[in-house]
Structures are given as C-alpha cells and as structure tokens.
N, C-alpha and C positions, 0 to 999 in steps of 0.2 A: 504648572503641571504639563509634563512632556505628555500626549494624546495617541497611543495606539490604536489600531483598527487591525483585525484578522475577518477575511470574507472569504466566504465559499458556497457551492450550492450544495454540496454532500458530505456526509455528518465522517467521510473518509478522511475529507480534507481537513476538519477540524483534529481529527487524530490527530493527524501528523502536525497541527502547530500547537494542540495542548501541553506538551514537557516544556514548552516555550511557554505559553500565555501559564502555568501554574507559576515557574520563577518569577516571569514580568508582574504578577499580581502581589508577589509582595515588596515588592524593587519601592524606594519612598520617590514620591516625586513621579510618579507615574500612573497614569490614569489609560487602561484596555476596556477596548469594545470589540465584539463581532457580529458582524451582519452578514447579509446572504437570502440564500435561498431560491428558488424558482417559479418564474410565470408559469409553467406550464406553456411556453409558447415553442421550447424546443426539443429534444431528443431524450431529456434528464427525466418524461415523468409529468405527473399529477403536478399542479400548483404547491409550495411549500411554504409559507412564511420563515421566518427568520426566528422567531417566538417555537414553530412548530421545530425546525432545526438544531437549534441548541438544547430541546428542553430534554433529551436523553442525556445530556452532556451537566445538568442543573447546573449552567451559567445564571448568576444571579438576575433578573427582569436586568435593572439599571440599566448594565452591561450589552445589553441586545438592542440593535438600534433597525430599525425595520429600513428596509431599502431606501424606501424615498426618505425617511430620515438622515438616513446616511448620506445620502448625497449631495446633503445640503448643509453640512459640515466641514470641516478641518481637519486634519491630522500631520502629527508629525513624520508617523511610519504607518504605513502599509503591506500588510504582510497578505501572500495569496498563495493556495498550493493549486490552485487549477489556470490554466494559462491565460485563458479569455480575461479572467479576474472582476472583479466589482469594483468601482472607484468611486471617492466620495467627489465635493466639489475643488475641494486644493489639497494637496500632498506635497510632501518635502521629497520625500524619498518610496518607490515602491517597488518590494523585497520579493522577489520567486522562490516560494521553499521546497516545489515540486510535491506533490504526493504518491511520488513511487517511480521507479527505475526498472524497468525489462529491455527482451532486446527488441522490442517494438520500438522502442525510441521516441514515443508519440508526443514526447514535450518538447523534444528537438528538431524547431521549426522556427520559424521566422517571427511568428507572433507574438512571442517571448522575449520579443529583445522591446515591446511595450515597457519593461521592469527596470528600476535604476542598480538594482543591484540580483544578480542569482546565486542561491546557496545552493551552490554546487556538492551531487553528492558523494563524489569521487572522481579518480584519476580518469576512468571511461567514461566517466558522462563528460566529461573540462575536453578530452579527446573529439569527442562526436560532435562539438558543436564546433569544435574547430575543421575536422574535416567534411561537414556540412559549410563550411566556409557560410557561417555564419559569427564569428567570432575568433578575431587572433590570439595566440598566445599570448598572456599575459594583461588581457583585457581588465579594468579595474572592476570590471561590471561581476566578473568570474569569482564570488568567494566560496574559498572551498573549508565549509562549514561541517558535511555530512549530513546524515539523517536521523534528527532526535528522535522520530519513531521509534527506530530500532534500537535505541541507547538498552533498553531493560532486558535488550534478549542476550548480553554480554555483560553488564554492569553488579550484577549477583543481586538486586530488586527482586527478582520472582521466586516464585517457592514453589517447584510443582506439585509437591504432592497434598501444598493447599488446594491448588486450581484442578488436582484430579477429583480429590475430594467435593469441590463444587460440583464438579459435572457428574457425578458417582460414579466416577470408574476408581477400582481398587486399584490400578499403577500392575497389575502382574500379566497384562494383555499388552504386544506392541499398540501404540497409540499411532493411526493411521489421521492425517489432516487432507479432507480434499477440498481445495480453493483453486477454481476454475475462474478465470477476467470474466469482464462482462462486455466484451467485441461478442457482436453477432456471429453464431458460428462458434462460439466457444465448446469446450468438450461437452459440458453439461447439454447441450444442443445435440450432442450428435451419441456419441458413446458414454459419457458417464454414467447416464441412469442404471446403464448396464454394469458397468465397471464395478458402481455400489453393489448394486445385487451379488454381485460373482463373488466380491471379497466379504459380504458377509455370511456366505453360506462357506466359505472355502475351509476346508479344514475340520466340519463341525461348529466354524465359527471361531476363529483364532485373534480377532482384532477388535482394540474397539476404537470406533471410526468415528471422524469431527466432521463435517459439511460445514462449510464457511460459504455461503452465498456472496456473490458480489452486491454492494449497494446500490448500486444504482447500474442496474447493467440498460444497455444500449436496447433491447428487447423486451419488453414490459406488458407484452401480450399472454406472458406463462407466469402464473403466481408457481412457481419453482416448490417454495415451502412447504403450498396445500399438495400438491404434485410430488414433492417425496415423503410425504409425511406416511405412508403405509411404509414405507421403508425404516422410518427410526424406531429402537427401542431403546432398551436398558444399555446395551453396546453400539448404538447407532445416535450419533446426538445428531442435530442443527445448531450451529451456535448462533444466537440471535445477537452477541456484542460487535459493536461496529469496530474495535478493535479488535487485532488478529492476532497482535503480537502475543499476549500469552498462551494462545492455542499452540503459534510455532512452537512456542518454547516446551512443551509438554509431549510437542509429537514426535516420534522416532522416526516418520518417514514423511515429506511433504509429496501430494498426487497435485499435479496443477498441468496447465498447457504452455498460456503465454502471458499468465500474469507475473508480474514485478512481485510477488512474496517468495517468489526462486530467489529471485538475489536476496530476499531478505533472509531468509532460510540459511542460503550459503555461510551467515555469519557464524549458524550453529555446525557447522561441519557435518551435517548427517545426510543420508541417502535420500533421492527425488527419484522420482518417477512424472514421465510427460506423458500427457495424452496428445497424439499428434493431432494437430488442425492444419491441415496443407490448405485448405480453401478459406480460412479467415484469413492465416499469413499471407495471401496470396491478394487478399482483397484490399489487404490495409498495405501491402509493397506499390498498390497498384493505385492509391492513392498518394504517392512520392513521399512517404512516409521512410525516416531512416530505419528499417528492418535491419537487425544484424545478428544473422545464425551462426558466423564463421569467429567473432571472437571469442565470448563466452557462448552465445545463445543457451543451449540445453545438454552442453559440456559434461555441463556438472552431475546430468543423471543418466538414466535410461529411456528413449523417448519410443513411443507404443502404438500399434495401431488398430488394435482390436482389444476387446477386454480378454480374452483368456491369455494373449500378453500382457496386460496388464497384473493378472494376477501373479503370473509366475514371475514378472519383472519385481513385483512388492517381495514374495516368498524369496529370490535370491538379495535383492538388496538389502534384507533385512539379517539374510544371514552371511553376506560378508559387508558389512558398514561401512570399513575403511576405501573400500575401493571407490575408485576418485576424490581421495582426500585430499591430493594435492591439490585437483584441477580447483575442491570448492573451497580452498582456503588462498588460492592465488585470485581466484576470483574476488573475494569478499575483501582484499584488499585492493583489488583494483575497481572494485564498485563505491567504497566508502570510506571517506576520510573518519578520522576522530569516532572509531565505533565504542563504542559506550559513554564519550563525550561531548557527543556531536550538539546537546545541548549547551555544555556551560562553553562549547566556543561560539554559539549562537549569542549566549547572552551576555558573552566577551563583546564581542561585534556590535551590538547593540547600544552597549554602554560607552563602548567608546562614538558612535553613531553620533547618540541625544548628547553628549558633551560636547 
C-alpha cells in the first residue's frame, strides 16, 4: 500500500486538498491520512487536536493520526497547503498545494522551497517565485497543477438556486459576499462594520448579504460573530461553512480587501468591490513580503475608502457588470492553470508519482 499523509493547522487548508483526498480515497492500492492541528504556542489560536480539526470534515477516526503519532511514521507523499507544514518521521516526496493566491504573495518566500515538489497555481504565481529569484525557470520542483479548490466554481457541480434555497434567500435580491483576510488590520477592523450597515439599510434594503468570516484570522481578541450578530437577519446571513466556494458561486458581486478569494472570484467574471487597507499593505510590504498592486492587485474591481463609497461603488457595479470583464478574465487566466481541472491533473501527477 502506497501511504498518504495531508497536514494542516486550519480546516481552510484541508479545503483546498479535499477534491484531492475524495479521488485518492478511492484509487486501490492506496491508503490517506491527515493530521495537524495547533499547540496553542503560536499566532493560529486556542490549542486544536487533529481529532477536533477534521471532525467538521467527518474524516473517518482511522484516518486521523494525532501529531505525535504522525511523526513517528512513514509515508510515501506528503501533501501541505500551509508553508511551515507538519512532517512525519520519513517521506519520499513533499507536495506544496498552497491554500490561496492574492497579491500579498505571502507564500512567496524562501521557506517553501522545504517542499519536493510545488503545485503551482498559475502562470503569476511560476512568475513571482521566479522574480523573487527564488527559483529559475523551468525548475522541476515548479508543477503547474492549478487549484482544485476552485475546480466547482467552473466545472457546472453547483446548482445555485439549491444553495439559495439553503440559505433562504428567494434568488430575486442581488446576492452581495463580504470576505474580508484575516492580516491584522483587515477591513472588518476598520470600516466594514460599517459598510455592512450602509448596504443593508441602502435602498429600503435592496440586497441580501453573505459575511464569510476568515478562519483563523491573525487577531483573535474580537469574537467577530457575537459582534455582528445584531446585524444578521432573514437578508443578512453569516456563513458558518469553512468552504467559500459555493457562496462565490451564488454571489453577484464579491466585497473583500486583500484576500486571495479576488482571484478566486475572477474565475466567475462578475463585479468586486475593495475595501482599501493602506496600513496592513503597508505592514506586511514592510515585512519584505512580495506585495504586488501593479500587476493584477485590485485591477479587477473598484477599490474604496469610506463606506458611503462603498455603497455607491456596489449600486454602480452591479448595474454595469461587464465593466472590467476583460481585465477579470485576463486575470483568471494568468492566476490558474487547468480551472475546472485542476484536480484530475493533480491526480495525474500523483499516479504517475507512486508508480
């Protein structure tokens, strides 16, 4: 039996390698585990087990091996979407599958070349690690796989007006998504609270609005939830699922700053609106972090610096859609190889790998 292993500390990270580990689990001759999770010793948060980790994901017990177990094992591949990563005691081969692309660039750094091989999520990211002159052209380390996350937000999988109907909204109000990163300093930090407020009074009430919270954001002092929860009703949801992709897929317009679900968004071609953050960007440039506003960054939308821009930014973008179509469909091909495929050339790469 060829021995998989997928590790992470946040149930984000296992997102983005479940369209993988659902194939791998039925492949014969193949035996996957995942472990993970957090001491509590650093920045991520409360202590989490590995058990506490997957168990919103119902990975069968078996299958969950607790850290110190883990690392006192074998494997043939190692798969990680967070760059530090978790390692057992021997490995053959260990895979970087990234868990998300902005123009933060924050996985583009040195630390990362720990990995035997990186699945590269497109033509811009294979670019930045090269002109970080951390990697030449044509490195074998470099595979450009894409990102199975986003395979269902192009692949025709989703059904929205099942997933409206979960969330009770009738589908005849724009569907507004705000997902704010979780860098200190994020919008929900400074203006979104407000932003929320302005766009659900606007109009009588013209929208109904998704709040996607980050999971593990980097500030952990503001239970955010309890803190907008006067805010939601019957037209104001929270989405509690650690996945995001079917929210993209349902919303007509993405609200975000400098999270990586912009590029993901871009695949669907529809209108974004930024909430500007000059003093995170500022903090995380100044940590030599590859920040980059001048190729894509926020191209693709409108970027805003007060909420009553905000509102009137969402009220035009929603009533001319097409505008910036090109800039978000040059993008989405210069952020992701194989979009809606990005799996089975995963499990291409794989298979030829264990043979």
């Amino acid at each position: 039996m060829k021995r998989i292993l997928f590790t992470g500390y946040a149930p984000v990270h296992f997102v983005c390698f479940r369209p993988i580990y659902e194939r791998l689990i039925r492949l014969p001759g193949v035996d996957v585990f995942v472990s993970g999770g957090q001491d509590g010793s650093g920045n991520e948060g409360a202590p989490v087990s590995a058990r506490e980790l997957y168990k919103p994901f119902r990975i069968p017990p078996r299958r969950v091996l607790a850290l110190e177990a883990m690392r006192r094992q074998r494997f043939d591949l190692v798969f990680c979407a967070h760059v530090s990563g978790y390692f057992p005691r021997e490995d053959k081969d260990r895979v970087q599958i990234f868990h998300g692309l902005s123009f933060r660039n924050m996985a583009v750094r040195r630390d990362v070349l720990v990995y035997d091989h990186l699945f590269i999520t497109g033509p811009y990211m294979q670019r930045a690690f090269q002109e970080q002159q951390l990697l030449r052209p044509g490195d074998p380390r470099l595979v450009q796989i894409g990102f199975p996350k986003v395979d269902r937000l192009v692949d025709g999988s989703l059904n929205r007006a099942a997933i409206l109907r979960r969330l009770g909204f009738s589908g005849r109000r724009p569907v507004l998504l705000y997902a704010p990163t979780g860098q200190k300093g994020n919008s929900l930090e400074t203006l979104g609270e407000e932003v929320i407020r302005r766009l659900r009074a606007s109009g009588g009430g013209r929208y109904d609005i998704l709040i996607k919270l980050h999971d593990h954001p980097r500030d952990p002092t503001i239970d955010w939830a309890a803190r907008l929860r006067p805010l939601l009703d019957r037209h104001t949801r929270l989405v509690r699922d650690f996945d995001i992709v079917p929210y993209l897929f349902v919303a007509d317009l993405l609200i975000s700053d400098a999270s990586s679900v912009s590029s993901e968004y871009s695949l669907l071609d529809r209108p974004m609106v930024f909430l500007d953050v000059p003093d995170m960007i500022a903090a995380i440039k100044a940590k030599g972090r590859a920040v980059d506003l001048d190729t894509w960054g926020r191209k693709a939308g409108t970027t805003v610096r007060w909420p009553d821009e905000a509102v009137e930014a969402v009220r035009d973008a929603l009533a001319h859609p097409r505008h910036n179509s090109d800039m978000r469909r040059a993008m989405a091909r210069d952020l992701f190889f194989n979009p809606g495929r990005a799996t089975e050339a995963a499990l291409t790469w794989i298979r030829e790998r264990l043979a």
